[in-house]
OpenMM code with the backbone's topology and positions (N, CA, C; nanometers):
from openmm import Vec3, app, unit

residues = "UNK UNK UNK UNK UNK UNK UNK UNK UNK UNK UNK UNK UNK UNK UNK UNK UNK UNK UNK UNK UNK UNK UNK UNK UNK UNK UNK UNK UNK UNK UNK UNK UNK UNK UNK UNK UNK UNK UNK UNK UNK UNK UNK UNK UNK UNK UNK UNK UNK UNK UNK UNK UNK UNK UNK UNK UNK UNK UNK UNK UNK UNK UNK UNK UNK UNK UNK UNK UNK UNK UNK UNK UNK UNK UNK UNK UNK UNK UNK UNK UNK UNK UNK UNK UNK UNK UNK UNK UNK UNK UNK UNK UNK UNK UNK UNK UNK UNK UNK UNK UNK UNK UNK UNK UNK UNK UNK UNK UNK UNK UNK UNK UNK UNK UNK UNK UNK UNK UNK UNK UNK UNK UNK UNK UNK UNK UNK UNK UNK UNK UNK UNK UNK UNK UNK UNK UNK UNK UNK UNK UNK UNK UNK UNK UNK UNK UNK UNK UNK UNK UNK UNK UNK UNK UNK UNK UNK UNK UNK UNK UNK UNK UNK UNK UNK UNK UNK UNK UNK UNK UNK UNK UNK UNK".split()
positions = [
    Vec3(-7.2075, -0.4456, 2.1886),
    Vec3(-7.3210, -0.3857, 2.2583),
    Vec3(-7.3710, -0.4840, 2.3637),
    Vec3(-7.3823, -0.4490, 2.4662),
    Vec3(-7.4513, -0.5299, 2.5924),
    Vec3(-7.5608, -0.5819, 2.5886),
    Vec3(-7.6085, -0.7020, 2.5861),
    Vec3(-7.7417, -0.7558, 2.5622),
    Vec3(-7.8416, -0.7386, 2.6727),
    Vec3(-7.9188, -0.6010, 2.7261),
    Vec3(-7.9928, -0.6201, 2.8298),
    Vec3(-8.1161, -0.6696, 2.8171),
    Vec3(-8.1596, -0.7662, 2.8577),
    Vec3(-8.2885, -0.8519, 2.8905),
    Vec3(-8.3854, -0.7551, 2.9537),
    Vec3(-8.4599, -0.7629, 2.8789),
    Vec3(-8.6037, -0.6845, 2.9252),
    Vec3(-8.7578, -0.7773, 2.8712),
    Vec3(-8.8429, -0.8503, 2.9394),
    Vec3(-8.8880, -0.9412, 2.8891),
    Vec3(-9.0587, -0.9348, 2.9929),
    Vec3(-9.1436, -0.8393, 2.8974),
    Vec3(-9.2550, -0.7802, 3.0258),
    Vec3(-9.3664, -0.8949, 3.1009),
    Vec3(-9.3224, -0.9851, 2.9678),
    Vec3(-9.4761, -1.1113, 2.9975),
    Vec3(-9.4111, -1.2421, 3.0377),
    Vec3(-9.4362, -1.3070, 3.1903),
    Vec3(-9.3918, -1.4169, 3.2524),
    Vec3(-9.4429, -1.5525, 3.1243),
    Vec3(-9.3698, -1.6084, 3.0776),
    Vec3(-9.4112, -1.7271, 2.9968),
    Vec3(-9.2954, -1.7682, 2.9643),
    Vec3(-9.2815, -1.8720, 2.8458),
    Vec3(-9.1443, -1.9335, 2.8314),
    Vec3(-9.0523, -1.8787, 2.7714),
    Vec3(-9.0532, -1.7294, 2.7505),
    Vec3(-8.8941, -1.6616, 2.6970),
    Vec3(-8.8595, -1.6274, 2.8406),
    Vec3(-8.9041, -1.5834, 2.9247),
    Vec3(-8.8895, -1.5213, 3.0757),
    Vec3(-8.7883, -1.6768, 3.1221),
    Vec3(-8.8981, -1.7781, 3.1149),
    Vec3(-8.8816, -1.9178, 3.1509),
    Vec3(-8.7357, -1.9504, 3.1525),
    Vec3(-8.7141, -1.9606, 2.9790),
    Vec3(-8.5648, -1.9832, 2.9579),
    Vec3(-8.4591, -1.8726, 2.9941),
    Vec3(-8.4662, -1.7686, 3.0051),
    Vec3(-8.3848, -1.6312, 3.0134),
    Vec3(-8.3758, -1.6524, 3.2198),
    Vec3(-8.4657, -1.7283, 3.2442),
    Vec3(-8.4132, -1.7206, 3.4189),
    Vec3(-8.3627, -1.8561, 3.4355),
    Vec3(-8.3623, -1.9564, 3.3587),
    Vec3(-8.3136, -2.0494, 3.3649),
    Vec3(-8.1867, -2.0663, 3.2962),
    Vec3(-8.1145, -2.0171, 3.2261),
    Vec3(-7.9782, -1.9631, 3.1879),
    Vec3(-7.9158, -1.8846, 3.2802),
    Vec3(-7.9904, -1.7884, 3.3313),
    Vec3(-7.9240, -1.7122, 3.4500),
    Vec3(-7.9064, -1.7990, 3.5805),
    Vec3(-7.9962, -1.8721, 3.5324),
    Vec3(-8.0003, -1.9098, 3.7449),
    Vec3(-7.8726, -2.0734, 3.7069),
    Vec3(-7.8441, -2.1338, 3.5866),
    Vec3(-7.8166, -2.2211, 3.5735),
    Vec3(-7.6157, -2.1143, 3.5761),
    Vec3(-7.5448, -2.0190, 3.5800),
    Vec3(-7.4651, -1.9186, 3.6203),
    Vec3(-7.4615, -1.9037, 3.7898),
    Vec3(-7.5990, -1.8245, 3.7953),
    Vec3(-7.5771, -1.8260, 3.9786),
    Vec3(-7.5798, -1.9160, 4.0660),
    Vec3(-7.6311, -2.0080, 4.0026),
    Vec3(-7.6079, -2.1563, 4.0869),
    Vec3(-7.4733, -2.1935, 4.1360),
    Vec3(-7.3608, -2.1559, 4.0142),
    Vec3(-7.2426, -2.2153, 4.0805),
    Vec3(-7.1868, -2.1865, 4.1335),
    Vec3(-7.2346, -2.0465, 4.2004),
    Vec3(-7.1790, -2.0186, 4.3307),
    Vec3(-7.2458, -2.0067, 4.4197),
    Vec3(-7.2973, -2.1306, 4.5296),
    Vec3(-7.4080, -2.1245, 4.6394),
    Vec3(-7.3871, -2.0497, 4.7449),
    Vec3(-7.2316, -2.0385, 4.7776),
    Vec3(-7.1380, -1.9350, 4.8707),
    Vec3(-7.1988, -1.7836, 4.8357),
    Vec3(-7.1609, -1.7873, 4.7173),
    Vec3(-7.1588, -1.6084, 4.6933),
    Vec3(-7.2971, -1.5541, 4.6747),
    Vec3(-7.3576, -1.6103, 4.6400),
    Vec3(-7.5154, -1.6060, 4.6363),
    Vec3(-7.6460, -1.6699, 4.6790),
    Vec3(-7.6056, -1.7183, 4.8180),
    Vec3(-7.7039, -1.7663, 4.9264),
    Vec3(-7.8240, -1.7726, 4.9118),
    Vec3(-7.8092, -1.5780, 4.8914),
    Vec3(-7.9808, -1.5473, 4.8834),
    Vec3(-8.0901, -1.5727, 4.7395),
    Vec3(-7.9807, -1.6176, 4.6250),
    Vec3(-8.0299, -1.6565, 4.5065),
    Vec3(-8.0079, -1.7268, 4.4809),
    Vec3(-7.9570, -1.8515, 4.5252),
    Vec3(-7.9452, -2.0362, 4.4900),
    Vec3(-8.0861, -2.0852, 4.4942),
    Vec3(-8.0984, -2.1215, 4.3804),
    Vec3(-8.1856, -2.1821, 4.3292),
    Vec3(-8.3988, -2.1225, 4.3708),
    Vec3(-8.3138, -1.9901, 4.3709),
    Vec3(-8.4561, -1.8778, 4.3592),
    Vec3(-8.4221, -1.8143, 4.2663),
    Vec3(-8.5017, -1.8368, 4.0869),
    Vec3(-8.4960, -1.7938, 4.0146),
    Vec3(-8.5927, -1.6927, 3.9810),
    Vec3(-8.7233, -1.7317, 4.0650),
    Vec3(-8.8257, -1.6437, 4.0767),
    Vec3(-8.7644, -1.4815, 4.0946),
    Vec3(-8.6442, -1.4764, 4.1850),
    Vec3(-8.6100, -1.3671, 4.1967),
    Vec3(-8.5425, -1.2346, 4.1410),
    Vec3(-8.5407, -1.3473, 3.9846),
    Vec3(-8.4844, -1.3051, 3.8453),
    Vec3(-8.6226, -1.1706, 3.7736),
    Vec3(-8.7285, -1.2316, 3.8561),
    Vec3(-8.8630, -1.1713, 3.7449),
    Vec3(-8.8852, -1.0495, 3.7366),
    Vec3(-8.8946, -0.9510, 3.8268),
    Vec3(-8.8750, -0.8099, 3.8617),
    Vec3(-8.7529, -0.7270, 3.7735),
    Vec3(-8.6130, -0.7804, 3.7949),
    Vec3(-8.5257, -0.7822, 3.6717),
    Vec3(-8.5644, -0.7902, 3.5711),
    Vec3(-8.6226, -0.8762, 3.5339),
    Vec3(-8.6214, -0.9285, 3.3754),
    Vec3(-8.7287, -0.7933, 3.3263),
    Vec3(-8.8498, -0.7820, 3.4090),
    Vec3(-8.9492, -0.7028, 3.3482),
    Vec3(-8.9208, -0.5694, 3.3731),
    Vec3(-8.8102, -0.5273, 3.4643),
    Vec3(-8.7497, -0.3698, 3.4380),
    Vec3(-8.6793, -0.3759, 3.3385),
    Vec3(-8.5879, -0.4512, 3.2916),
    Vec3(-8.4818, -0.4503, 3.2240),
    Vec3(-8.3404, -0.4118, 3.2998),
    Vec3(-8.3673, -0.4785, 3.3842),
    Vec3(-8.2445, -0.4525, 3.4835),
    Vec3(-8.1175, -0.5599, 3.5032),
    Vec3(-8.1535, -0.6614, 3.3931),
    Vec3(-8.0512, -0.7740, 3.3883),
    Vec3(-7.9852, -0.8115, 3.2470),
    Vec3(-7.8230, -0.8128, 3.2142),
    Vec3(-7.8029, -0.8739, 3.1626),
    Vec3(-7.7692, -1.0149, 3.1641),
    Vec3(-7.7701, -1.0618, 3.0061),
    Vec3(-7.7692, -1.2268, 3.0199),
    Vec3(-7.6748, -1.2420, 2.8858),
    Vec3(-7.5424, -1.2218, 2.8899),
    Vec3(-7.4594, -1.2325, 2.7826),
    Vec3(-7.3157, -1.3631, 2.8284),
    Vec3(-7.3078, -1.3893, 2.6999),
    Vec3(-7.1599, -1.5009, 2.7063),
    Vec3(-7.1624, -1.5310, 2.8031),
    Vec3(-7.2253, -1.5961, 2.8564),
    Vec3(-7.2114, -1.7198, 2.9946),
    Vec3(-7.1855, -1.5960, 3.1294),
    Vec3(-7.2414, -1.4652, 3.1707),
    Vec3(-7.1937, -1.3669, 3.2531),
    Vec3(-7.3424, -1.2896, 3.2712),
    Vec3(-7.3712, -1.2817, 3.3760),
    Vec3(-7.5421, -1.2433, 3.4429),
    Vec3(-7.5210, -1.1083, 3.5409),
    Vec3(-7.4988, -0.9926, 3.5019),
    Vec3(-7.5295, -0.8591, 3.5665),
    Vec3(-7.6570, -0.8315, 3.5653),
    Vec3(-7.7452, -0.8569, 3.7282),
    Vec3(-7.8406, -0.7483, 3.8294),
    Vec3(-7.7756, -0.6233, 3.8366),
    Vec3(-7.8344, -0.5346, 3.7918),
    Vec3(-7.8549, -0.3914, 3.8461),
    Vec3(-7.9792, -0.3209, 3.8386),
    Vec3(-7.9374, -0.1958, 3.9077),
    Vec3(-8.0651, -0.0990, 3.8775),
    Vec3(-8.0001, 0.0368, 3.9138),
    Vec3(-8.0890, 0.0997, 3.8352),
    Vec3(-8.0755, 0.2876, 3.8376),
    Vec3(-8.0978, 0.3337, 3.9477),
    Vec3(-8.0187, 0.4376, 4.0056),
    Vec3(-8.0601, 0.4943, 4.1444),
    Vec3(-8.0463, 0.6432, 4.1737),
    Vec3(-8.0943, 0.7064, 4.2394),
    Vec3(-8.0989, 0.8978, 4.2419),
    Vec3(-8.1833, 0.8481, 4.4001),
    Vec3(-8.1270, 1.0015, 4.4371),
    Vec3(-8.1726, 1.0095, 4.5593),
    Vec3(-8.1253, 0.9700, 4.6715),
    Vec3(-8.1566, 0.9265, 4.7710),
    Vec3(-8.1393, 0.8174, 4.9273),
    Vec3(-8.1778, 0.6937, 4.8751),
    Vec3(-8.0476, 0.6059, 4.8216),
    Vec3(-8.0882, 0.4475, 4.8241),
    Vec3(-7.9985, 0.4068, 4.9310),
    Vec3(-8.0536, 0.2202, 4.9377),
    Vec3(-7.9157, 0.1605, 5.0238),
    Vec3(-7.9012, 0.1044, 4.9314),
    Vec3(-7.7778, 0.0367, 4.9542),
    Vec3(-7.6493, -0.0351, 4.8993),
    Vec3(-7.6177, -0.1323, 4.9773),
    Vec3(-7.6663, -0.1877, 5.0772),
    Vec3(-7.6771, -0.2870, 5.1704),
    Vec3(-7.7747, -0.2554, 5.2419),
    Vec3(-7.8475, -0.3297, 5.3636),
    Vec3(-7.9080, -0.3141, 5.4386),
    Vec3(-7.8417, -0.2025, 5.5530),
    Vec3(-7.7353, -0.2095, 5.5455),
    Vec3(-7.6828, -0.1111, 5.6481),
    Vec3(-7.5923, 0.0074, 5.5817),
    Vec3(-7.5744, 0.0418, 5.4543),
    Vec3(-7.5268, 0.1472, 5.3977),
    Vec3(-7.6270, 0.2083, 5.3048),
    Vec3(-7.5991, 0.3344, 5.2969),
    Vec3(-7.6644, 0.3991, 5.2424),
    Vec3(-7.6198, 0.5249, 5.1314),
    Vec3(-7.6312, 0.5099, 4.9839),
    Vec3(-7.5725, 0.6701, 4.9059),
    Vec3(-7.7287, 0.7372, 4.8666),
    Vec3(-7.6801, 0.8655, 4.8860),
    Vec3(-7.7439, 0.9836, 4.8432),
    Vec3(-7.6716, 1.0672, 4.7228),
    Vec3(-7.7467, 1.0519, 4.6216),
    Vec3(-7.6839, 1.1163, 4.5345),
    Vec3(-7.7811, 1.1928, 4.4112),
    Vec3(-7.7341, 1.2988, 4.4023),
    Vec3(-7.8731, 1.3927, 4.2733),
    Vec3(-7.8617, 1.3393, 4.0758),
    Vec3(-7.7482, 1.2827, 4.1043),
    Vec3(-7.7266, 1.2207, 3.9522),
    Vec3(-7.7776, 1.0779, 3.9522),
    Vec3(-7.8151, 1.0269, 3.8712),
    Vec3(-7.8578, 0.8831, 3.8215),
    Vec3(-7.6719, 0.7583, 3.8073),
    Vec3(-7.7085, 0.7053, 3.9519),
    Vec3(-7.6169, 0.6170, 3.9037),
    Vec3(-7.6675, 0.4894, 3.8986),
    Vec3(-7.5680, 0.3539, 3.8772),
    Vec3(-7.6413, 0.2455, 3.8598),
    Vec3(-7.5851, 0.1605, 4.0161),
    Vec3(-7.6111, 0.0626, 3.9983),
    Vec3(-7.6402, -0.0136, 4.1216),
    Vec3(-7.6276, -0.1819, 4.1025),
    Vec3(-7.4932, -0.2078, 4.0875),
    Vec3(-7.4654, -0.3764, 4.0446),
    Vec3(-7.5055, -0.4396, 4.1883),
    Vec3(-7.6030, -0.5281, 4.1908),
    Vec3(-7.6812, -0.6676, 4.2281),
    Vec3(-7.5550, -0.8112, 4.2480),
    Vec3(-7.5249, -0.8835, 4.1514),
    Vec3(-7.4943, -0.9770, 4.1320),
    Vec3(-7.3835, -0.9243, 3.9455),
    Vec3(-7.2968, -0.9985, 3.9750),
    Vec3(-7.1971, -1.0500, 3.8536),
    Vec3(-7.1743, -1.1714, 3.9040),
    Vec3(-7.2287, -1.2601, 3.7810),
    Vec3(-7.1847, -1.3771, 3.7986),
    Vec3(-7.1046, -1.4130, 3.6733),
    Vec3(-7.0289, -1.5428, 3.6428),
    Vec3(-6.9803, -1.5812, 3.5192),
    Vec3(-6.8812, -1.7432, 3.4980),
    Vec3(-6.9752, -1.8288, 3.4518),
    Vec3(-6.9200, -1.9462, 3.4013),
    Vec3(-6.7697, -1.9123, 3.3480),
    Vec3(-6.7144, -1.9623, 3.4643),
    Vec3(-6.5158, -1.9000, 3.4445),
    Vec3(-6.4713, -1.9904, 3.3888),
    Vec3(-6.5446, -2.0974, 3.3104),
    Vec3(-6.4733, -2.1804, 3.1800),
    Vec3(-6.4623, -2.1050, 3.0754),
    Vec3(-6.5328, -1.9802, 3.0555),
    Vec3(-6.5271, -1.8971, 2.9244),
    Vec3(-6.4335, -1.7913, 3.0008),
    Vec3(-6.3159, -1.7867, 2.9316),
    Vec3(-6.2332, -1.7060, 2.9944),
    Vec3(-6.2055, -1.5525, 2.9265),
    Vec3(-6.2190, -1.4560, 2.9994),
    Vec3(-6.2192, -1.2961, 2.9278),
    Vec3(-6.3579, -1.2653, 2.9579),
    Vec3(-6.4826, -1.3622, 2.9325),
    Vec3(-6.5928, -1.2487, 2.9135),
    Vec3(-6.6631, -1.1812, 3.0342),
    Vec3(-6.6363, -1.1919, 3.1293),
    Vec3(-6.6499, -1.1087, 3.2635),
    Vec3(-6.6238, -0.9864, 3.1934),
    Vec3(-6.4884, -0.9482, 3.1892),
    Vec3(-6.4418, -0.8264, 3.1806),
    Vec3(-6.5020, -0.7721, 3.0556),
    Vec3(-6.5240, -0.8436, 2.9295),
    Vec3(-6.5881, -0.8159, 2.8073),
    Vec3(-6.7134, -0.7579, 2.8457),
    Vec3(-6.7694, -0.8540, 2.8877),
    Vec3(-6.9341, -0.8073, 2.9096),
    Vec3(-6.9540, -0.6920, 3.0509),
    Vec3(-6.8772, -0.6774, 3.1061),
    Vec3(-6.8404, -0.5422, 3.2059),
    Vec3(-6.7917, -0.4367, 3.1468),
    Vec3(-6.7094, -0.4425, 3.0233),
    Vec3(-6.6498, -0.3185, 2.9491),
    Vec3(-6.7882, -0.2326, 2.8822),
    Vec3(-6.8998, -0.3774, 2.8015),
    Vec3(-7.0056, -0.3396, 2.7254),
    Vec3(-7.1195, -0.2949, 2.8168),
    Vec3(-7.0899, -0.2927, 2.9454),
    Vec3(-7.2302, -0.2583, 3.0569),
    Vec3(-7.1531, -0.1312, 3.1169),
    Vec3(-7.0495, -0.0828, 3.1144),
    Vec3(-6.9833, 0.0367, 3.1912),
    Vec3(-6.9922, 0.1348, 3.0749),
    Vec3(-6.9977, 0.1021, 2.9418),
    Vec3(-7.0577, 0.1959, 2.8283),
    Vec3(-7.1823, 0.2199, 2.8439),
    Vec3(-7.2331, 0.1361, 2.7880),
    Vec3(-7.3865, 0.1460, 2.8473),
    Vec3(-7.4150, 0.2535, 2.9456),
    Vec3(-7.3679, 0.2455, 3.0355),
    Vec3(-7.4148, 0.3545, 3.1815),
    Vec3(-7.3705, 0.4713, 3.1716),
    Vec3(-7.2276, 0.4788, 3.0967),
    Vec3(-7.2124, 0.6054, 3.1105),
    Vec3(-7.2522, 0.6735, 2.9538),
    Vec3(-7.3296, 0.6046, 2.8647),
    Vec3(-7.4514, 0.6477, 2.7626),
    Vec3(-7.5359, 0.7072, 2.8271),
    Vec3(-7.5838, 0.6443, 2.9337),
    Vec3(-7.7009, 0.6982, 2.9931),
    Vec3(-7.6710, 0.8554, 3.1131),
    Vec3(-7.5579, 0.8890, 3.0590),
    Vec3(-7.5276, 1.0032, 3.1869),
    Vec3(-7.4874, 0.9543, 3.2555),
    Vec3(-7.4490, 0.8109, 3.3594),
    Vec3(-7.4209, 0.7811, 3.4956),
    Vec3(-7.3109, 0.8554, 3.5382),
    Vec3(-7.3002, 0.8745, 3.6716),
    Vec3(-7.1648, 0.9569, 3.7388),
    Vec3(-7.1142, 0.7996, 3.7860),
    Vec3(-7.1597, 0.7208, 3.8167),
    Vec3(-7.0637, 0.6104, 3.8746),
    Vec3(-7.1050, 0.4452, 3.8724),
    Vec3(-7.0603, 0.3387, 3.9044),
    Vec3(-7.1259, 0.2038, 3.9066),
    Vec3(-7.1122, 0.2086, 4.0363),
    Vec3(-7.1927, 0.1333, 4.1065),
    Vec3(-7.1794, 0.1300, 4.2720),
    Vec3(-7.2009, -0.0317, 4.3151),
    Vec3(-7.1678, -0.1209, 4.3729),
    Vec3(-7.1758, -0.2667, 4.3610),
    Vec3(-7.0932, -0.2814, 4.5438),
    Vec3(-7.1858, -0.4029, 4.6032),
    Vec3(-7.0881, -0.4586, 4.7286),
    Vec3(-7.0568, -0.6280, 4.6616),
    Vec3(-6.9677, -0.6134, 4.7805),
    Vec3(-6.9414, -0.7716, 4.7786),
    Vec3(-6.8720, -0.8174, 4.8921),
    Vec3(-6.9236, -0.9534, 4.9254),
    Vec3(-6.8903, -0.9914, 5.0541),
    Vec3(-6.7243, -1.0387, 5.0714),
    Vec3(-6.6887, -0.9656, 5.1822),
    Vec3(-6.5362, -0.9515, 5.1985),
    Vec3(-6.4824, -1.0886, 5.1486),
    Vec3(-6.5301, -1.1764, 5.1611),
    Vec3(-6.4284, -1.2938, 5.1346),
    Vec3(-6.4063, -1.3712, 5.0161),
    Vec3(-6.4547, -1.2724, 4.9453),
    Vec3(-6.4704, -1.3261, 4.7985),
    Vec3(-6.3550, -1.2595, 4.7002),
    Vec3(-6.1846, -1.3432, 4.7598),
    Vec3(-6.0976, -1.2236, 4.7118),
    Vec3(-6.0891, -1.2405, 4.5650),
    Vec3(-6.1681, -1.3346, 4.5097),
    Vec3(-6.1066, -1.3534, 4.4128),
    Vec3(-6.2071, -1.2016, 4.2852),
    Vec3(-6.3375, -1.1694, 4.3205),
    Vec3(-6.3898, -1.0845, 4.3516),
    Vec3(-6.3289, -0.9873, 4.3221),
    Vec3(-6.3147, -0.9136, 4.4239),
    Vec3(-6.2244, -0.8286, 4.5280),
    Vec3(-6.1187, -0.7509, 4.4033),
    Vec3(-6.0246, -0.8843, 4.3681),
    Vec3(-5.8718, -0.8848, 4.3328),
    Vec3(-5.9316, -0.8303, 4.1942),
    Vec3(-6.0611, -0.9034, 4.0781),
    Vec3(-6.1010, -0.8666, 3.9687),
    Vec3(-6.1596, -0.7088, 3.9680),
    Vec3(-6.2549, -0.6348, 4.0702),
    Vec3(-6.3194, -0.5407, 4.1173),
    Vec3(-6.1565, -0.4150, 4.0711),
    Vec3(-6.0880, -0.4531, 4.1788),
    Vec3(-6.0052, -0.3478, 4.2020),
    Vec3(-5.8932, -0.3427, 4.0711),
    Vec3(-5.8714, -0.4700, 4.0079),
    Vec3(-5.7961, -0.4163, 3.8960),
    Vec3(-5.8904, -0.3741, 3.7979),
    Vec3(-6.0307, -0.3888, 3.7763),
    Vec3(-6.0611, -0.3076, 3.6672),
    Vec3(-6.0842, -0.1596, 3.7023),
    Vec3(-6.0743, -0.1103, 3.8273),
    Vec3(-6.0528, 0.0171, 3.8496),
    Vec3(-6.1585, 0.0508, 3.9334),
    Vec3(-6.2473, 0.0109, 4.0041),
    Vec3(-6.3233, 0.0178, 4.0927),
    Vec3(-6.2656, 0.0561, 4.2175),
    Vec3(-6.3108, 0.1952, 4.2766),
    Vec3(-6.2433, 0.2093, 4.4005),
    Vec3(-6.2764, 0.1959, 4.5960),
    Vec3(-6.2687, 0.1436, 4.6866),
    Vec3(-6.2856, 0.0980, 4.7311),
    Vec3(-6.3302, 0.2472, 4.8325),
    Vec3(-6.4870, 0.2271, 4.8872),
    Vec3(-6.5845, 0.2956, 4.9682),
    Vec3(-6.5932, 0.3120, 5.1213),
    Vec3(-6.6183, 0.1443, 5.1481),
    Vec3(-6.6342, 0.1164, 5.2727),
    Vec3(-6.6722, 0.0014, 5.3204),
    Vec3(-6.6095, -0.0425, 5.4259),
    Vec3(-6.6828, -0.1844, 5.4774),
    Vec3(-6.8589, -0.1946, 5.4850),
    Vec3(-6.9029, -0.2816, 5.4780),
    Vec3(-7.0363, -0.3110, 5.5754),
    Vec3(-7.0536, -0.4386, 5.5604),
    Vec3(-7.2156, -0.4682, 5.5928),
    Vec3(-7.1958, -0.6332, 5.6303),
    Vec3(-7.3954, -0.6390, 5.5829),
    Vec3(-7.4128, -0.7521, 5.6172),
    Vec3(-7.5532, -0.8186, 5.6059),
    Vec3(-7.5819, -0.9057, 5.7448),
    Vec3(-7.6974, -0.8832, 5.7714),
    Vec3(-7.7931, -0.9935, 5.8769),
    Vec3(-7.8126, -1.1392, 5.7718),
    Vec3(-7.7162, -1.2433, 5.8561),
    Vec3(-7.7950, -1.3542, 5.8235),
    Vec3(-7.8614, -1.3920, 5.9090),
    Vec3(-7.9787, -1.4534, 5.9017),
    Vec3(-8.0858, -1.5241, 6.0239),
    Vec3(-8.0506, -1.5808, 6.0938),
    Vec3(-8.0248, -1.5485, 6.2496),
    Vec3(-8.0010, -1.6346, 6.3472),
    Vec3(-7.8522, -1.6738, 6.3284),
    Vec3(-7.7342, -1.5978, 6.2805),
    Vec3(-7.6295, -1.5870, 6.2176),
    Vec3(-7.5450, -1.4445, 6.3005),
    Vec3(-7.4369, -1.4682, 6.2598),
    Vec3(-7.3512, -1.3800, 6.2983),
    Vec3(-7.3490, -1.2529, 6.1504),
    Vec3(-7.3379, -1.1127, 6.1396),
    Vec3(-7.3516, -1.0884, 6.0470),
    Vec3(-7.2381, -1.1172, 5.9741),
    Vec3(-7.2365, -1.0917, 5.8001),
    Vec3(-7.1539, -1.1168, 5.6414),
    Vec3(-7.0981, -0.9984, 5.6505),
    Vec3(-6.9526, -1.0022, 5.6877),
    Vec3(-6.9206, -0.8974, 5.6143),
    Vec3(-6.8821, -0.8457, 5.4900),
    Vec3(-6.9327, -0.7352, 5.4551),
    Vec3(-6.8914, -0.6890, 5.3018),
    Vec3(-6.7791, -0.5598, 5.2740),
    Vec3(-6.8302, -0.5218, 5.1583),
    Vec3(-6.7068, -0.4036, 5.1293),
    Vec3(-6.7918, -0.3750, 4.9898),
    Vec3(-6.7859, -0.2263, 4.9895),
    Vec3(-6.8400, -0.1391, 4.9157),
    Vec3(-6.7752, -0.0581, 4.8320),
    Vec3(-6.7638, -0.0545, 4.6616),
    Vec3(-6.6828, -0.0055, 4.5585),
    Vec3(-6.7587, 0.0898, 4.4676),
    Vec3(-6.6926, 0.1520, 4.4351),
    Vec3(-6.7926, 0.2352, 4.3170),
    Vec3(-6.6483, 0.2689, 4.2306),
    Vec3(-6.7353, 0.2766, 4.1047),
    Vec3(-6.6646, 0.3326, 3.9908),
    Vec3(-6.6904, 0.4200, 3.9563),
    Vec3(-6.5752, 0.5316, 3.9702),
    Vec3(-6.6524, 0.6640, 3.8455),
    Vec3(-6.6419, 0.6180, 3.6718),
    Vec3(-6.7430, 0.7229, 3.6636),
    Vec3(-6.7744, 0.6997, 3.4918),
    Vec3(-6.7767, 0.8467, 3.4404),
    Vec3(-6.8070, 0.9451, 3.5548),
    Vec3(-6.8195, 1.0982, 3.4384),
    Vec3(-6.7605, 1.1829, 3.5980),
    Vec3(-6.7887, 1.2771, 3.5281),
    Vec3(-6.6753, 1.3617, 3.6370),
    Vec3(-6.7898, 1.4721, 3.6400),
    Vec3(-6.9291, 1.4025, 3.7617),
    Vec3(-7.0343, 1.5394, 3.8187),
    Vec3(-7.0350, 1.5310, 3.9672),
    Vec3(-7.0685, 1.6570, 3.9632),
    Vec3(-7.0509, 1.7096, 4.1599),
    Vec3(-7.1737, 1.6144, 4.1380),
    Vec3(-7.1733, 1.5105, 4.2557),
    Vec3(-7.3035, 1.4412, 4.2918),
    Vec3(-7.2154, 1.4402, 4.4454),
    Vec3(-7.3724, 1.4637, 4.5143),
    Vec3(-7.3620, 1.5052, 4.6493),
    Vec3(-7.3546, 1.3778, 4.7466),
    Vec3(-7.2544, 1.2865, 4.7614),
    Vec3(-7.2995, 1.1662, 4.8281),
    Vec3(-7.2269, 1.1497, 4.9291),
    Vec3(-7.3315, 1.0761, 5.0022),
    Vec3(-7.2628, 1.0283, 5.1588),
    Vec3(-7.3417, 0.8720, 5.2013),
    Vec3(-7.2334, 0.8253, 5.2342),
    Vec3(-7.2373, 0.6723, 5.3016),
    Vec3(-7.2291, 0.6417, 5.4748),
    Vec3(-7.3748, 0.6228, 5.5339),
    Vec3(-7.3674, 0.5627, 5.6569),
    Vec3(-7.3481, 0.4109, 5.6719),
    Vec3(-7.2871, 0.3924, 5.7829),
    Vec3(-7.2851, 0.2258, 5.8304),
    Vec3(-7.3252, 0.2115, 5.9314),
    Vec3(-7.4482, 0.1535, 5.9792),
    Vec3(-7.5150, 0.1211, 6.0438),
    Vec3(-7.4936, 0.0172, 6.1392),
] * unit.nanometer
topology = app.Topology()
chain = topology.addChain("A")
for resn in residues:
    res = topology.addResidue(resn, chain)
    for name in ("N", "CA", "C"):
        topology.addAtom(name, app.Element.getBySymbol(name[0]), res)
């Protein structure tokens, strides 16, 4: 069973539960720019219950219906509840539990009804990429991110089905 962290009152279980996570996203300063060493940015997560924190492996997500983006410059519309992967991170000295703790969070969702997982990632992260597409994640569409005073990041956009419902979706790139 997937251990999702849900933790409503900022004090020292919050404390340690973002400091395990952030002590994961740290080691990749590349892949996660915008969350090196901003753990604060864990807190919103923690108090939806929108993060797991299992075997050395830290999945951000959140639930989505309707017109969300998926980057700053893409966008799905959809009438079913899907989810919305943030960040996978995972101390790759423990070897397997990526995929372990991704098998126990893709149950999870499709418990909850989901029609699909939806997640970007920045193109150059093949190693990423190469894990994404063999667990069966299928590939959407390019897009990218504004860095400040930067050339933009480009990315690439995957979703997984999980149930088989007409959900009405469409993706702009901006």
């Amino acid at each position: 069973m997937v251990d999702i962290i849900q933790i409503k009152e900022e004090g020292e279980e919050m404390d340690l539960a973002i400091e395990k996570a952030m002590a994961i996203i740290n080691l990749y300063p590349d892949i996660f720019p915008h969350m090196h060493k901003q753990g604060f940015k864990l807190v919103s997560r923690i108090q939806e219950g929108n993060m797991v924190l299992q075997d050395g492996v830290v999945i951000t997500f959140h639930q989505y219906s309707g017109r969300t983006p998926v980057t700053r410059n893409s966008m799905v519309k959809s009438k079913a509840k899907g989810f919305m992967i943030h960040q996978i991170a995972s101390d790759l000295s423990i070897k397997g539990n990526t995929k372990t703790v991704l098998d126990e969070f893709v149950i999870w969702c499709k418990e909850r009804g989901a029609p699909e997982i939806l997640l970007s990632v920045r193109a150059f992260n093949d190693r990423a990429r190469a894990f994404y597409e063999r667990y069966g994640f299928e590939y959407v569409e390019k897009t990218h991110w504004h860095k400040k005073g930067a050339d933009d990041i480009p990315g690439i956009i995957y979703r997984l089905p999980l149930q088989e419902i007409e959900a009405e979706k469409f993706f702009t790139f901006n």
